[in-house]
N, C-alpha and C positions, 0 to 999 in steps of 0.2 A: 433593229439593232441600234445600239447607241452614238452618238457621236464618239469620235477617236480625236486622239488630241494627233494633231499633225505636224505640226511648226508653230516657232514663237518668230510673228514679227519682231523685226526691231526698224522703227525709221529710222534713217540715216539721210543727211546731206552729202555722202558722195558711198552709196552703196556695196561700188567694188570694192573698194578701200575698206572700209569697216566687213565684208564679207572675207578680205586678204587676212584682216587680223585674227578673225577668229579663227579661219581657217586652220590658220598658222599656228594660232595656239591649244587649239585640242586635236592636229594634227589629221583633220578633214579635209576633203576635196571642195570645192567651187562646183556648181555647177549653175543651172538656173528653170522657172517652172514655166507654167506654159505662159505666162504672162509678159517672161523674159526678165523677172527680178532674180538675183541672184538668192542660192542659196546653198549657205552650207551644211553640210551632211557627211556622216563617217562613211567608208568603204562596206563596211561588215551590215550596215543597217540599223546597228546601236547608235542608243543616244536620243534627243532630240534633235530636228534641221532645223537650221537658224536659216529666215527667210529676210533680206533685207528690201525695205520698201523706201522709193526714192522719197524725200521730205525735205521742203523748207522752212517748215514749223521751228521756231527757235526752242533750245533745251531751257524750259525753266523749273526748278528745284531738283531733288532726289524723284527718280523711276519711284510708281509704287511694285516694280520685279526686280530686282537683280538677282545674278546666276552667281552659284556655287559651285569651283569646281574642286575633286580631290585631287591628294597626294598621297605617294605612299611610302615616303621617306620625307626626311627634315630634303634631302639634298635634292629631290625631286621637286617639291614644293618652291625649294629656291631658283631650280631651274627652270619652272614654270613662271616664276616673278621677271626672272632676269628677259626667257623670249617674250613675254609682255610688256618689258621696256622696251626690246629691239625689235616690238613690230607697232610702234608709237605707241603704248599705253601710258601709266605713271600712275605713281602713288595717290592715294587719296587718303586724305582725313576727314571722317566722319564721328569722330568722338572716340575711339579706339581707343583701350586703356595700352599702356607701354607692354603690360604682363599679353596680352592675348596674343596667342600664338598663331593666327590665321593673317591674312596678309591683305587689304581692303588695295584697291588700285580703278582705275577708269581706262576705260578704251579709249581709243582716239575721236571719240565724239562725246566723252564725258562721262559716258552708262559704267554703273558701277557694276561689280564684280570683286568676287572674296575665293583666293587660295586659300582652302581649307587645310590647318595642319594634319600630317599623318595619323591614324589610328582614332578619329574622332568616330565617338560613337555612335550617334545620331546619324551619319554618312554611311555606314557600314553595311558593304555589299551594293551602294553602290556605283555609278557609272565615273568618268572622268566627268564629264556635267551633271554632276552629283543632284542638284535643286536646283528652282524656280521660288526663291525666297520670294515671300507676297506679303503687301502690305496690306490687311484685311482682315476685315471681322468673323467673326465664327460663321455665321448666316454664309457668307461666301464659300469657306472650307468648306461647311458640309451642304453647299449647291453644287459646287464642282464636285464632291465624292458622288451626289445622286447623277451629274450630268457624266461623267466617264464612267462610272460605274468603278471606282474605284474604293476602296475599303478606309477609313479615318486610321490611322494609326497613332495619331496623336490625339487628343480632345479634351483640355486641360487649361485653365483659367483663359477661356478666351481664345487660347494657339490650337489650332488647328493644322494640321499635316496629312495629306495620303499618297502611296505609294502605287508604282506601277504595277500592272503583272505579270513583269519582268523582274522587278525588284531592282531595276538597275535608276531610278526616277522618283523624286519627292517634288512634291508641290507645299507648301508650307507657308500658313498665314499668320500673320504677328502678333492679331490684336486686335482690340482698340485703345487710345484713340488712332485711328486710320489717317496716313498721311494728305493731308489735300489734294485736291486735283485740280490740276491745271491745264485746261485741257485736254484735247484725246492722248492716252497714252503713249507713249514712244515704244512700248514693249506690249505686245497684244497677242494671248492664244489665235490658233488656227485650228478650227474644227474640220473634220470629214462625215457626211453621212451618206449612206444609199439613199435616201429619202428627206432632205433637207425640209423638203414643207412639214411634214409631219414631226420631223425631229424640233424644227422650230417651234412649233404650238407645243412642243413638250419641256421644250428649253422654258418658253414664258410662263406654264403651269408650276416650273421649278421655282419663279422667281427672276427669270431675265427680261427683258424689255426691246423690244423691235428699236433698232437706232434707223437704218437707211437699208436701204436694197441696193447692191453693187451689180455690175453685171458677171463678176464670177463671185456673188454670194451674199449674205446676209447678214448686217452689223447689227452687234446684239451689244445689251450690258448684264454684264451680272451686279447681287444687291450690291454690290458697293459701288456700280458705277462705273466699272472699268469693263473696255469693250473688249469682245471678242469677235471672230468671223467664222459664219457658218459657211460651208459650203458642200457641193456634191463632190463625192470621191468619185476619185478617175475609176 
């Protein structure tokens, strides 16, 4: 069976804090894994969990992920801006034309993030954590469509996109040229397999690369360099 996408780290310098915001703004619970990192996760099962790993790696440049989340009204949208000022967020400028109608902002440790306006069609059907916007070359999209087993839904000058099979989850690569890297990323897939050894030698036949051996798992990169973690499902 294939690897499952499980959770996106995200480092943080003070964990419960940045696990309190998200929480608070996709309206998920806290809870934490066996590790004892927190993570947050919806009630119902939908979505992606947001896993936070403690870090005092200093933030330098743009994440090459930031998340998408929808709305589904103009006044929902704005209501989703306002409780990410009231739970420490703030606007961000990223080059943003005045016309664009989606809303760019940072968490309280900088990671970017975009309130999607209502009725966009490229979001459509699905989830409130709509995407995993990626900075990344085609080779990468369609590594990760052959590692989850997921279908390209997009495949067009370079951008790259594929969908859950749920339909509620896009994953979505930009391009090139690809943003630099500067060090390990602050935002990293988490894999699950039945059989991590084997799934590993399958990951590196796709084009990933052995980074280190954890003691709950196995750091990988995919072509562009940016790591993920493999591990055994509970």
């Amino acid at each position: 069976m294939t690897a499952r996408l499980d959770a996106l780290t995200i480092d943080a310098a003070d964990p419960d804090r940045l696990a309190g915001f998200w929480a608070g703004l996709l309206g998920w619970r806290v809870g934490s894994d066996a590790s004892g990192a927190p993570v947050a996760r919806s009630d119902d099962g939908s979505g992606l969990p947001l896993r936070f790993a403690s870090s005092s790696a200093p933030r330098t440049g743009l994440n090459r992920i930031h998340l998408h989340l929808t709305s589904t009204s103009v006044d929902d949208r704005d209501a989703r801006v306002a409780r990410a000022l009231e739970l420490g967020g703030r606007h961000l400028d990223v080059g943003q034309l005045p016309e664009e109608t989606h809303v760019v902002l940072a968490d309280p440790e900088g990671n970017e993030l975009c309130v999607i306006e209502p009725g966009n069609r490229w979001l459509a059907g699905c989830g409130l954590l709509g995407e995993l916007a990626c900075d990344g070359s085609r080779a990468t999209g369609v590594f990760w469509s052959e590692v989850l087993g997921w279908p390209l839904v997009w495949d067009e000058d370079g951008e790259t996109a594929i969908r859950s099979p749920r339909g509620d989850l896009l994953l979505a690569w930009g391009g090139e040229p690809v943003n630099p890297k500067r060090g390990t990323n602050r935002l990293r897939p988490e894999l699950v397999a039945d059989d991590p050894d084997a799934e590993v030698a399958r990951l590196e036949r796709l084009g990933a690369r052995r980074v280190g051996r954890e003691d709950n798992g196995v750091m990988l990169a995919d072509p562009d360099d940016n790591e993920l973690r493999l591990r055994r499902a509970p």
